[in-house]
C-alpha positions as CSV (number, residue, x, y, z in Angstrom):
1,X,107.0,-56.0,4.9
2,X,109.9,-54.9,3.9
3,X,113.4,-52.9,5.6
4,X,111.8,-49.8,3.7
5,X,108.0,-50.4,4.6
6,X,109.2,-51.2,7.8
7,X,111.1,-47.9,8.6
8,X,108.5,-46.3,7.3
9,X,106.0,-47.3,9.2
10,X,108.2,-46.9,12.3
11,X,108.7,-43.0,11.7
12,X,104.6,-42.7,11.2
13,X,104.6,-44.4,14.6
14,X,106.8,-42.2,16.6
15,X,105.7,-39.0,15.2
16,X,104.6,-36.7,17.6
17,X,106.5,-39.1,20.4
18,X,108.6,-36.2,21.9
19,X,105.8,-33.4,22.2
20,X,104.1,-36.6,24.9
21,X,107.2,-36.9,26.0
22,X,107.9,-33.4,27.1
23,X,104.5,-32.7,28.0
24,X,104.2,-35.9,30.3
25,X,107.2,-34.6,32.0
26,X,106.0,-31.0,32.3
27,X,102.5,-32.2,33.9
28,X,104.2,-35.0,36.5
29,X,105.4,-31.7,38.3
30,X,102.0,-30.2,38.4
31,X,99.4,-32.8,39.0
32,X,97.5,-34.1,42.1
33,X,101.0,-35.0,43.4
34,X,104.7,-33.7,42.5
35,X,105.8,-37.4,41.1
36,X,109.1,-35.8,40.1
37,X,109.9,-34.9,43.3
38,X,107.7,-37.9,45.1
39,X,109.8,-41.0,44.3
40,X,113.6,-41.7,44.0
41,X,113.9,-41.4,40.2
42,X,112.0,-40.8,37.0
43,X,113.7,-41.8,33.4
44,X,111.4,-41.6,30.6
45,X,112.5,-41.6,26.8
46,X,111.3,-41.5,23.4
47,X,112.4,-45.2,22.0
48,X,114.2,-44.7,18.7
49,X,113.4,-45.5,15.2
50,X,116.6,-48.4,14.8
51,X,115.1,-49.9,17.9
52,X,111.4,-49.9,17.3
53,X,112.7,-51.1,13.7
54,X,114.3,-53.8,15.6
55,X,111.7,-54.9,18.0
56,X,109.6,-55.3,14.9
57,X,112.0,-57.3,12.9
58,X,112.5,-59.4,16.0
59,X,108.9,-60.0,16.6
60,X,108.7,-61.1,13.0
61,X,111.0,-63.4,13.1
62,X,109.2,-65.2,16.3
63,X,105.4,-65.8,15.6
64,X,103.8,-62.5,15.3
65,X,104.7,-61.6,11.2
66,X,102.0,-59.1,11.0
67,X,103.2,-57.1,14.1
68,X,104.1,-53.4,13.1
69,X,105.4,-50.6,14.3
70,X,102.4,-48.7,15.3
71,X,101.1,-52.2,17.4
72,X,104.3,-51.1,20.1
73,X,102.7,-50.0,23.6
74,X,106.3,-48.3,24.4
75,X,106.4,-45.4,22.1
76,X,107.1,-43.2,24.7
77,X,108.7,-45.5,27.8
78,X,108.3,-43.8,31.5
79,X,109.9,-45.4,34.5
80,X,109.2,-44.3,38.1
81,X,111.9,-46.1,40.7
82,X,111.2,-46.3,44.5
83,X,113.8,-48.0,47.1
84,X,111.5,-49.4,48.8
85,X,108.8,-51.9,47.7
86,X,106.0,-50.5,50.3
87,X,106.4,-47.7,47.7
88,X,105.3,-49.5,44.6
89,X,101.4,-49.6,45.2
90,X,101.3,-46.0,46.0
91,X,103.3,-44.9,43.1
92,X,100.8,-46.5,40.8
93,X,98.1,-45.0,42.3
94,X,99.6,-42.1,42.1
95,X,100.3,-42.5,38.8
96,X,96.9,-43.3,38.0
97,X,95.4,-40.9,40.0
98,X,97.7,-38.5,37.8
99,X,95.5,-39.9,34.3
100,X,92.6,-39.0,35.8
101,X,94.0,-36.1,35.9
102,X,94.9,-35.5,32.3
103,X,91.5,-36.8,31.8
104,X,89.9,-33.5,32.8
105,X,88.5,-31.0,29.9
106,X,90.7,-28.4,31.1
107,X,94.0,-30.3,30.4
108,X,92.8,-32.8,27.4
109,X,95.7,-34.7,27.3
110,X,94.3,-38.2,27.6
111,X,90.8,-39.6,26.3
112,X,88.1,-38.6,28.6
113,X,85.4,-39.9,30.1
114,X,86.0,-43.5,32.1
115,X,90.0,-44.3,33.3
116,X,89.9,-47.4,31.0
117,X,89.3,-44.9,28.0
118,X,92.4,-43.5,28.8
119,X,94.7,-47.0,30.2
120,X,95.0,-49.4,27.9
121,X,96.0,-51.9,30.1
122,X,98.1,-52.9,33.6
123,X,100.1,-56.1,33.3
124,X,102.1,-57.3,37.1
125,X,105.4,-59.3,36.2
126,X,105.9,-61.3,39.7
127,X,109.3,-63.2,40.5
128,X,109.3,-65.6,43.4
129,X,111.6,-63.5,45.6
130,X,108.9,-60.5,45.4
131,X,105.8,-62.7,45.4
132,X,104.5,-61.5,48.6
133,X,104.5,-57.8,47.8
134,X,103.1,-58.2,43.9
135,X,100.4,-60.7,45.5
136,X,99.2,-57.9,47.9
137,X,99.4,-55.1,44.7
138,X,97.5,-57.8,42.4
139,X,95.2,-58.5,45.1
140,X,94.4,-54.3,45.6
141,X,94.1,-53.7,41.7
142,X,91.9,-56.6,41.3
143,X,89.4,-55.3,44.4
144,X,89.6,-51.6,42.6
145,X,88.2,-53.1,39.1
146,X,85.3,-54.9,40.9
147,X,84.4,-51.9,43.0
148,X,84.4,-49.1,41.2
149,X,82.3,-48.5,38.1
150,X,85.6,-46.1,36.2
151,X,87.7,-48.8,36.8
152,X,85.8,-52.0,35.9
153,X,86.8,-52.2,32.1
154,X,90.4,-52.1,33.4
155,X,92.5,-54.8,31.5
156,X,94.9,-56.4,33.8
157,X,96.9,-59.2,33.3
158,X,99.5,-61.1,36.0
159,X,102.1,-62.7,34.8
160,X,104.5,-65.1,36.9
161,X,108.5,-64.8,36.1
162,X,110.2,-68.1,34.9
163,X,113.6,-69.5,36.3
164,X,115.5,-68.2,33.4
165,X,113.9,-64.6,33.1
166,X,112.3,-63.8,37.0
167,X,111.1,-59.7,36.1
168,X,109.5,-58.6,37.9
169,X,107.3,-54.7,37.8
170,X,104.2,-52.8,37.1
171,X,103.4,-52.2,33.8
172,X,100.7,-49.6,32.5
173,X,100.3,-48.5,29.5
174,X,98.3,-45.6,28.8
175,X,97.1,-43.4,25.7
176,X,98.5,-39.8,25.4
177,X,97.3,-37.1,22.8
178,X,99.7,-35.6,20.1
179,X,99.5,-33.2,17.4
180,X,100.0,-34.9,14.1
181,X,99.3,-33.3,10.4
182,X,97.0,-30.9,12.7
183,X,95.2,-33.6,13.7
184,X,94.9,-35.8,17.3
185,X,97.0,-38.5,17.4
186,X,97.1,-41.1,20.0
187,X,100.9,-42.2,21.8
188,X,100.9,-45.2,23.6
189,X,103.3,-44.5,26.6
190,X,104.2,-47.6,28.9
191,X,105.0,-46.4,32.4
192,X,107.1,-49.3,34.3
193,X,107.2,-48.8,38.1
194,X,109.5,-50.4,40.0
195,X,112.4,-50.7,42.5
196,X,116.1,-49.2,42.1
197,X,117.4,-53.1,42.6
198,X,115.0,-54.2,40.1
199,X,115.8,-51.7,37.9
200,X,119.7,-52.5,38.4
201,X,118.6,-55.9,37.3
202,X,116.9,-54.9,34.5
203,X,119.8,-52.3,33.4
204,X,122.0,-55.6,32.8
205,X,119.6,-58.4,31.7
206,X,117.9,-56.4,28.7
207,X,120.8,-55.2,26.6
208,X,122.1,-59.2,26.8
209,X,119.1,-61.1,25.8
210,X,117.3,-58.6,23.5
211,X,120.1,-56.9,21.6
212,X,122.8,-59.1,21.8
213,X,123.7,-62.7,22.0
214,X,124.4,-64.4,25.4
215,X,125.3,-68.2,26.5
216,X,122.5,-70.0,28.3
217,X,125.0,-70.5,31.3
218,X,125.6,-66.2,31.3
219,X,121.8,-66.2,31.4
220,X,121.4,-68.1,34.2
221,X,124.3,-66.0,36.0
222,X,122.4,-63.4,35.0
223,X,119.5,-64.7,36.6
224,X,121.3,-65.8,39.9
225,X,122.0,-62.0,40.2
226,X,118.7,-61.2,40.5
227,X,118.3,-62.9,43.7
228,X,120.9,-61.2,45.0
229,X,119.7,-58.2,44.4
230,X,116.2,-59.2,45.4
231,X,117.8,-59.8,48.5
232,X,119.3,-56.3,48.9
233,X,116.0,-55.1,48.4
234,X,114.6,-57.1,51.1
235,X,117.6,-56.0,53.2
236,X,116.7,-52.4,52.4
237,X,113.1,-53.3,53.2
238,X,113.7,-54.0,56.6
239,X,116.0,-51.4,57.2
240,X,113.2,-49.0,56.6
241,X,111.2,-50.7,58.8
242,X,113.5,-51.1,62.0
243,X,114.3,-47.4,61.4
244,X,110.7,-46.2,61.7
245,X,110.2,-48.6,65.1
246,X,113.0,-46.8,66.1
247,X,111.4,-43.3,65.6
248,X,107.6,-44.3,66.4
249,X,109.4,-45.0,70.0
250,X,111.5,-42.4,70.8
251,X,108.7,-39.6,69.3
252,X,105.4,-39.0,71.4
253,X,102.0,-40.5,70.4
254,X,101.1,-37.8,68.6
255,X,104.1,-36.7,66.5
256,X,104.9,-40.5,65.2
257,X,105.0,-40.4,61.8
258,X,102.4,-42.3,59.9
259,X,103.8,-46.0,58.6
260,X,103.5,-45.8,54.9
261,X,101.8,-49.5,53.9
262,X,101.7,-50.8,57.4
263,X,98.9,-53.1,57.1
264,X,101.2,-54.8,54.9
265,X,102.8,-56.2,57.6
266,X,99.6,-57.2,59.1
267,X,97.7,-58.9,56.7
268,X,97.6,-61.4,53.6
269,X,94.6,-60.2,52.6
270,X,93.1,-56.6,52.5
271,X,89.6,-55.6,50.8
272,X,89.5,-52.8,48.6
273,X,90.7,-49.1,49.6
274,X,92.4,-50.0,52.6
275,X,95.6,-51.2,51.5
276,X,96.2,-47.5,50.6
277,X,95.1,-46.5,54.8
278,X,98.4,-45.3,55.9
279,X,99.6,-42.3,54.0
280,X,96.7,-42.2,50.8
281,X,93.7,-42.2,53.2
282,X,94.1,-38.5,54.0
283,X,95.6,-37.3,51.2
284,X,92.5,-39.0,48.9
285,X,89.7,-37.9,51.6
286,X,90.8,-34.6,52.3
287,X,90.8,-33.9,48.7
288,X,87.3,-34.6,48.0
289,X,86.3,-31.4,50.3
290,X,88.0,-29.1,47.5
291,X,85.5,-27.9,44.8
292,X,87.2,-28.8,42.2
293,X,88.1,-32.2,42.5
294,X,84.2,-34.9,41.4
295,X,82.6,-35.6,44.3
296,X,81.6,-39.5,45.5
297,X,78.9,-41.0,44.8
298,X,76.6,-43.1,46.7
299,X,77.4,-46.0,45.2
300,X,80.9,-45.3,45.7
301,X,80.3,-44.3,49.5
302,X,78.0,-46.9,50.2
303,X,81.3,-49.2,48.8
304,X,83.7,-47.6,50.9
305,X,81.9,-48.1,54.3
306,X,81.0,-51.8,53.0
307,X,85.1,-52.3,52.5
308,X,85.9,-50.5,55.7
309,X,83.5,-52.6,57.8
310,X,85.0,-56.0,56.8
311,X,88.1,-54.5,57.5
312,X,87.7,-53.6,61.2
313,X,86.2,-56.5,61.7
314,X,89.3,-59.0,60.4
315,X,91.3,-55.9,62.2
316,X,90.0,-56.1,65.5
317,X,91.2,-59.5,66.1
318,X,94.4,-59.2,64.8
319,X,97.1,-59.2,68.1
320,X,99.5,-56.3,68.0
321,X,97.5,-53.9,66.6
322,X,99.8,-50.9,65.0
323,X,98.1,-47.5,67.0
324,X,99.3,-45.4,63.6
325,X,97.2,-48.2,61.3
326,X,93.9,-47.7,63.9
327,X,94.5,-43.7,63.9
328,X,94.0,-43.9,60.3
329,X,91.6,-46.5,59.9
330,X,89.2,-44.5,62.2
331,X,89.9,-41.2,60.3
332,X,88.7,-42.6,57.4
333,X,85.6,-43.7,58.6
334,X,85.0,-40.3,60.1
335,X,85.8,-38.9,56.5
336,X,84.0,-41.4,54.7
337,X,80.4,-40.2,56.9
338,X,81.3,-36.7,56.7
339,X,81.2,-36.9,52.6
340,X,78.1,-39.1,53.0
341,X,76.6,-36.1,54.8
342,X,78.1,-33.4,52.3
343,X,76.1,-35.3,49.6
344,X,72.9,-35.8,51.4
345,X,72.9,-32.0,52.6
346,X,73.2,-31.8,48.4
347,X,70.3,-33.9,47.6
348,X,68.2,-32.1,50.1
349,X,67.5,-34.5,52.4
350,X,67.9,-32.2,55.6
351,X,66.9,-34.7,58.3
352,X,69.5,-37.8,57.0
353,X,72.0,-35.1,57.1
354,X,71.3,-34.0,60.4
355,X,71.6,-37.6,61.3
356,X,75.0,-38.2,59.4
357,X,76.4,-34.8,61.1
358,X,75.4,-36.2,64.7
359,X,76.7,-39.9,64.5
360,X,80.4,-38.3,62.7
361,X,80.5,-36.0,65.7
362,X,79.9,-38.9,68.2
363,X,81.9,-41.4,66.6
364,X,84.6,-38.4,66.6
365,X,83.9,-37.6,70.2
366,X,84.6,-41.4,70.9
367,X,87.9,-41.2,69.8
368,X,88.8,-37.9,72.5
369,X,90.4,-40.4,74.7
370,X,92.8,-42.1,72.6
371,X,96.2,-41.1,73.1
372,X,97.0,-41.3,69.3
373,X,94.2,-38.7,68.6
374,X,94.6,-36.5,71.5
375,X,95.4,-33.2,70.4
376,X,96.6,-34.5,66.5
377,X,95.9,-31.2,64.2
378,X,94.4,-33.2,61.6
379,X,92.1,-34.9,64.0
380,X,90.9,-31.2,65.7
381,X,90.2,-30.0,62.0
382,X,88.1,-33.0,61.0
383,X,86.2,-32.1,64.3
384,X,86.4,-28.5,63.5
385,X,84.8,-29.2,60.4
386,X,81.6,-31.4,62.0
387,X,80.5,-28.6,64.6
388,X,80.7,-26.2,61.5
389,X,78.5,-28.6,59.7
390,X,76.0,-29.2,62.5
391,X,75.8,-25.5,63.4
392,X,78.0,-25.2,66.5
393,X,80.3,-22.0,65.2
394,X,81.8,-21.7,68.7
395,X,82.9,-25.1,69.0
396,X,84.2,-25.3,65.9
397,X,86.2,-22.2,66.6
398,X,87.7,-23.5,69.3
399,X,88.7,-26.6,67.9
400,X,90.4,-25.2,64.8
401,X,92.4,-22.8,66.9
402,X,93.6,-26.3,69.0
403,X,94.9,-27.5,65.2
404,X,96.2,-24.7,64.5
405,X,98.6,-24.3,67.7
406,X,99.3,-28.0,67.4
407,X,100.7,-27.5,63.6
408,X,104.2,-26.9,64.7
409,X,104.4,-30.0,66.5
410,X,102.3,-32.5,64.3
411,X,105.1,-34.1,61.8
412,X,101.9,-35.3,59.9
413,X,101.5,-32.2,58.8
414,X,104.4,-30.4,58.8
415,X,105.2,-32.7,56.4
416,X,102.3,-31.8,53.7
417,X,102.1,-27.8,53.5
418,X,98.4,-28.7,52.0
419,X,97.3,-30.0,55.1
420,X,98.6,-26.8,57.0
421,X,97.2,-24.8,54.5
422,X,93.7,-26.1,55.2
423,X,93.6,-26.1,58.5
424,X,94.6,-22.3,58.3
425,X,92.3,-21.6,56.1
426,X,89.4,-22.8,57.7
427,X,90.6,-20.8,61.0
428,X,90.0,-17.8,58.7
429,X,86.6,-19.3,57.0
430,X,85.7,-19.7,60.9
431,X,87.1,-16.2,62.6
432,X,84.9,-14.6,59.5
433,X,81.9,-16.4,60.4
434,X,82.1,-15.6,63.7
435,X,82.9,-12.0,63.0
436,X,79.3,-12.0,60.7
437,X,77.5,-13.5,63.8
438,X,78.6,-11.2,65.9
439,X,76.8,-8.0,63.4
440,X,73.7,-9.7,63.8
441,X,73.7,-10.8,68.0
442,X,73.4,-8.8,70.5
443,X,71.7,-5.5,69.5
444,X,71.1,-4.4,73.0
445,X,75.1,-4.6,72.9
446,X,77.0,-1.2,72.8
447,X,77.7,-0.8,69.0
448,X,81.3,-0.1,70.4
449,X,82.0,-3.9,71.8
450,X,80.6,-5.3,69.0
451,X,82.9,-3.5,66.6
452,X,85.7,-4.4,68.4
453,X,84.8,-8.0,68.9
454,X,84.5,-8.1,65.2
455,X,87.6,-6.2,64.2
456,X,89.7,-8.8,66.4
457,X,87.9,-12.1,64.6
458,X,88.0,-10.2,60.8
459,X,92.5,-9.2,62.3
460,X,92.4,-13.0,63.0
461,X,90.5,-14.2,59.3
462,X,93.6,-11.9,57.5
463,X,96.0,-13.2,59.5
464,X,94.7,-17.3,59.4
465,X,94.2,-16.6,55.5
466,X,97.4,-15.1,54.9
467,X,99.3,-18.1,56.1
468,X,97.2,-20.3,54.4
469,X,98.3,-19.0,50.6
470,X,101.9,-18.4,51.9
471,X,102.0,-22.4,53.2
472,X,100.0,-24.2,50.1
473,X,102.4,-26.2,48.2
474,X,103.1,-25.5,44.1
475,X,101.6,-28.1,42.4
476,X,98.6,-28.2,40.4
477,X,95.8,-29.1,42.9
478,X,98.4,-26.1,44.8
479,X,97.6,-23.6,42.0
480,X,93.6,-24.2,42.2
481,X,93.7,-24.3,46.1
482,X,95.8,-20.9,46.0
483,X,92.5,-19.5,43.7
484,X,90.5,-20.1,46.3
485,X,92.9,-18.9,49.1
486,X,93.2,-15.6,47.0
487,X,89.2,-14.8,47.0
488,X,88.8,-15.5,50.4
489,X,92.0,-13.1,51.7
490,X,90.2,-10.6,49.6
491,X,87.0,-10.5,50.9
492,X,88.0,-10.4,54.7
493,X,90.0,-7.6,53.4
494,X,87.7,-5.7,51.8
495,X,84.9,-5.9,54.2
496,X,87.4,-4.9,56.8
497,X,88.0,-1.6,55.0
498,X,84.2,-1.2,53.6
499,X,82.4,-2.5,56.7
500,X,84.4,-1.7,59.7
501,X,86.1,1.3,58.7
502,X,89.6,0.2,58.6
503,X,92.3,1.9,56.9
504,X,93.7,0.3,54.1
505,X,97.2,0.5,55.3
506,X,96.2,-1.2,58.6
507,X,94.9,-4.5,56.3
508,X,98.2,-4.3,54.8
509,X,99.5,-4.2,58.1
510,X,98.1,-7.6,59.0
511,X,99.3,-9.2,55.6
512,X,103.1,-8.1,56.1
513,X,105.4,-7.4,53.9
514,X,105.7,-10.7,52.2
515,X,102.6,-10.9,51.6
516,X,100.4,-10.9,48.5
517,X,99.3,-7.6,46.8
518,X,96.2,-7.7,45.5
519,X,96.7,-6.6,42.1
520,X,99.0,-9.1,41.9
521,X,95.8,-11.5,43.6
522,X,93.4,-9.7,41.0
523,X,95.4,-10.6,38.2
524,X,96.0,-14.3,39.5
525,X,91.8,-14.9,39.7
526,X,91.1,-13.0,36.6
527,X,92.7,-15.8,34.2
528,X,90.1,-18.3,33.4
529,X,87.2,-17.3,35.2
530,X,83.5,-17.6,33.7
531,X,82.0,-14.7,32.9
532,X,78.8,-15.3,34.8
533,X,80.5,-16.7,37.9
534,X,79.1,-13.8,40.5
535,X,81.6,-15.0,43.2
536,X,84.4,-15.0,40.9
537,X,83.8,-11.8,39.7
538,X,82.7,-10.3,43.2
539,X,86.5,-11.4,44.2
540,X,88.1,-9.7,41.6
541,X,85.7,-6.7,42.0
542,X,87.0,-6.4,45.6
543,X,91.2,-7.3,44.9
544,X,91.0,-4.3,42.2
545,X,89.4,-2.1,44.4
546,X,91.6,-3.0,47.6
547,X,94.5,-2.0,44.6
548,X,93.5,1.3,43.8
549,X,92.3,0.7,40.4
550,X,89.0,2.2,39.9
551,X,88.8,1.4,36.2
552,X,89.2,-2.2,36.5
553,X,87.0,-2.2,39.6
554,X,84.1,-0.3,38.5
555,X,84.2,-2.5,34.9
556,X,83.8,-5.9,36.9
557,X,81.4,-4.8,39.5
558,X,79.5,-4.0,35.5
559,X,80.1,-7.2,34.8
560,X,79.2,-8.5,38.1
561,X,75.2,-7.1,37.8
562,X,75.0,-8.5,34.1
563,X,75.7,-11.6,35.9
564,X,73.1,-11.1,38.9
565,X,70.9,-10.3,36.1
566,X,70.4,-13.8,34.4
567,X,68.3,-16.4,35.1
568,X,70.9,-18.6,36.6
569,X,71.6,-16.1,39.5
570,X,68.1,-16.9,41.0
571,X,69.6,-19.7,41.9
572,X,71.9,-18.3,44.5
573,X,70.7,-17.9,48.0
574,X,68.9,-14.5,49.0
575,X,71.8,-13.4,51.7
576,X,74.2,-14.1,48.7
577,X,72.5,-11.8,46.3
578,X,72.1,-8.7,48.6
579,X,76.2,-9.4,49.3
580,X,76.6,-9.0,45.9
581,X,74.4,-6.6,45.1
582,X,76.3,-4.6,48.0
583,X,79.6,-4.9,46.3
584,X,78.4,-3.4,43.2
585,X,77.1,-0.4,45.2
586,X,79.6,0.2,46.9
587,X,82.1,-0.2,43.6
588,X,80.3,1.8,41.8
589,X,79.8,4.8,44.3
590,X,76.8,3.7,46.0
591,X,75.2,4.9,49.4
592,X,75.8,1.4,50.9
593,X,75.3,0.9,54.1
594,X,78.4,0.1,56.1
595,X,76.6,-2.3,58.6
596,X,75.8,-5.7,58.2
């Protein structure tokens, strides 16, 4: 080819390179996680046509003459820099886990279907002085293609650094969608994650040996420099390190913060999911509760508990044992059974549910004793959460209202307003319940105390909801949590004010001043929703009412019975259906009855 043919080709392959570019940026913020604000820095550029030119007249000149432009993996070049190396494993999880992401219908902006679809490959460069912390990421990514089935096309390659060039850093590159002569165009974008010292490194080296000429004796000064700063790395390392023993010890038990890669420091070898224990275990589990994030499989479950038990049992003869590592290990077994039971309860198998339900609660009960779990908010919501499950409503009451008080206190969660938010808003899902089973006990009771025992649960749902949308963090999986935090602040609302009689200005009362209005709530669930989804439409039925607009309440409680009228909505349980159906009654003008 040709300078001309060359060029040419180059500004084919980099069209479109700056829409992925500004997208990818755009979507970092709003993902599963905030990776803007997550790690210590992000750079990411669009690599210009006199370099790509460059790098293909370079890679003619070497052994590769029919390399061209549109063969380059680094299109589109993302780097995401931690200080610390404990970091680097989770930032490419989280990185991946942001693909997946991208993956989804709604967002398009990756092919779909398995993760390899969408990464092309994942290529470790390990020096000497980092060995130890690329072996342990090698050794996680390698147990994560052979366990699950999304990841086992993955294509990743290790590569050891030589004397004269010791890189090291994760690469993955990945395939982004761009708009090209109105049609889909595929970017490759190559997403380097490494450390700020390696990055230095890296800052220095490159310019010298790929764009300009350089002595062999400056190269290997150049190299030498690496180990120095591979040793301020180190030195950073274990900075971190003495300065979290220093706060595990002088905080209680319960408020120690959780170490971030800590079986690290325990062991050479971990099997798969567990190198990711200390700060991913919640964050990953708790998610797969939310409705719209694909459930587990069994497969996948039945993988999970495999890993876990080889784990504990290497684990529990290690000496030294860290009490954060064991607090988490345990809560992910707890989590682990408790999804095993969700998707039993799915498949209809009532009595292996039953059974999953009773040995989560024991094996939770177990744990009452341990000082690291005593009283941890995270901990009384997972329990919270089994009672519900197994039928005990009381229980579970009182054990979310024991989270709840213990928020405050609880760095764990203080640090992730998700976390808060959830354990809020099941204290409202709970006071609700409660408040229903109440209306339907007791009917030799004074009609009196039961109204009043209900108003004080459905003051507490308002209340326990309300801080649940003002606490949930903005971020994607923020926005869709903050859906579901809107339609369920409505309905204890509304069935305050149409069940019990309360004034409207009382309900706003309880919200506050700062809180949200609901046309504002209305408005907010009304964008995107399906136009058979009863619930949805219920919601929005009720936040337009609660507003004052009859027009726009009376049109989607129409909507609302064309929904209850198709085939689909025989689907939905009886006691749902008359709930609807008394929305729609009441909407509309109705004699409904104001008793449940």
């Amino acid at each position: 080819m040709d300078d001309e043919e060359i060029r040419k080709d180059a500004t084919l392959a980099l069209a479109g390179a700056e829409y992925v570019r500004d997208r990818l940026l755009s979507l970092l913020s709003a993902g599963p996680k905030n990776i803007l604000s997550t790690y210590y820095a992000i750079k990411c550029r669009v690599k210009s046509e006199d370099s790509l030119v460059e790098k293909v007249k370079r890679k003619h000149k070497g052994d590769k003459s029919e390399y061209r432009a549109s063969d380059a993996t680094d299109i589109v070049g993302l780097r995401i820099l931690t200080i610390y190396s404990e970091d680097l494993l989770l930032a490419a999880l989280d990185y991946l886990n942001f693909v997946d992401f991208c993956q989804k219908s709604g967002i398009g902006f990756c092919p779909s279907g398995k993760r390899s679809n969408a990464v092309s490959e994942i290529i470790v460069y390990k020096s000497q002085a980092d060995w130890a912390v690329y072996e342990k990421i090698k050794i996680y990514l390698e147990s994560l293609k052979r366990s699950s089935v999304d990841d086992e096309d993955l294509r990743l390659e290790f590569k050891a650094a030589t004397k004269d060039l010791p890189y090291s850093s994760i690469h993955i590159v990945t395939k982004f969608f761009s708009l090209h002569a109105n049609k889909k165009k595929i970017v490759p974008v190559e997403t380097q994650i490494r450390t700020v010292f390696e990055d230095a490194w890296n800052e220095i080296d490159h310019p010298m040996r790929y764009k300009g000429e350089s002595t062999v004796g400056l190269r290997k000064r150049i190299a030498d420099f690496k180990k120095d700063l591979d040793r301020c790395g180190e030195r950073a390392d274990q900075l971190k390190e003495e300065y979290d023993e220093e706060l595990r010890r002088a905080s209680p038990a319960s408020e120690k913060p959780a170490p971030r890669m800590a079986m690290f420091q325990h062991f050479s070898v971990a099997p798969h999911s567990l190198l990711s224990t200390s700060r991913h275990a919640k964050e990953a589990f708790a998610r797969v509760e939310h409705r719209y994030f694909e459930p587990l499989n069994a497969r996948q479950i039945n993988a999970l508990l495999g890993s876990l038990g080889r784990f504990e049992e290497h684990y529990g003869r290690q000496p030294g044992v860290d009490p954060c590592l064991e607090y988490h290990v345990a809560m992910l077994r707890g989590l682990i059974h408790e999804k095993r039971a969700r998707l039993l309860r799915s498949q209809g198998d009532l009595t292996k549910y039953r059974n999953e339900i009773v040995a989560c609660l024991t094996y939770y009960q177990s744990l009452e004793t341990n000082d690291v779990f005593k009283d941890d908010a995270f901990f009384l919501l997972r329990q919270s959460v089994c009672f519900d499950l197994d039928g005990g409503l009381d229980q579970a009451l009182t054990r979310i209202r024991l989270a709840a008080a213990r928020v405050p206190s609880d760095q764990r969660i203080v640090w992730n307003g998700l976390w808060a938010a959830l354990i809020s808003g099941h204290r409202g899902y709970l006071a609700w319940m409660k408040a229903r089973q109440l209306a339907n006990e007791f009917e030799t009771s004074p009609k009196t105390t039961r109204s009043e025992g209900r108003r004080e649960l459905m003051d507490e749902a308002v209340m326990a909801a309300v801080d649940s949308f003002v606490k949930i963090p903005e971020s994607e999986q923020g926005r869709l949590e903050r859906a579901r935090a809107c339609s369920n602040l409505v309905s204890y609302c509304w069935e305050m004010t149409a069940r019990l009689d309360v004034p409207l200005e009382q309900v706003r009362e309880l919200i506050g001043p700062g809180g949200p209005e609901f046309g504002a709530m209305a408005k907010h669930m009304e964008g995107g929703f399906d136009e058979f989804d009863a619930y949805r439409l219920d919601s929005i039925c009720k936040a337009y009412d609660l507003a004052g607009d009859r027009g726009k309440a009376s049109a989607f409680a129409q909507k609302l019975s064309v929904a209850l009228a198709q085939r689909s909505a025989n689907a939905l349980p009886l006691d749902h259906r008359d709930e609807l159906m008394y929305t729609v009654r009441k909407v509309a003008g109705g004699a409904g009855d104001r008793a449940i």
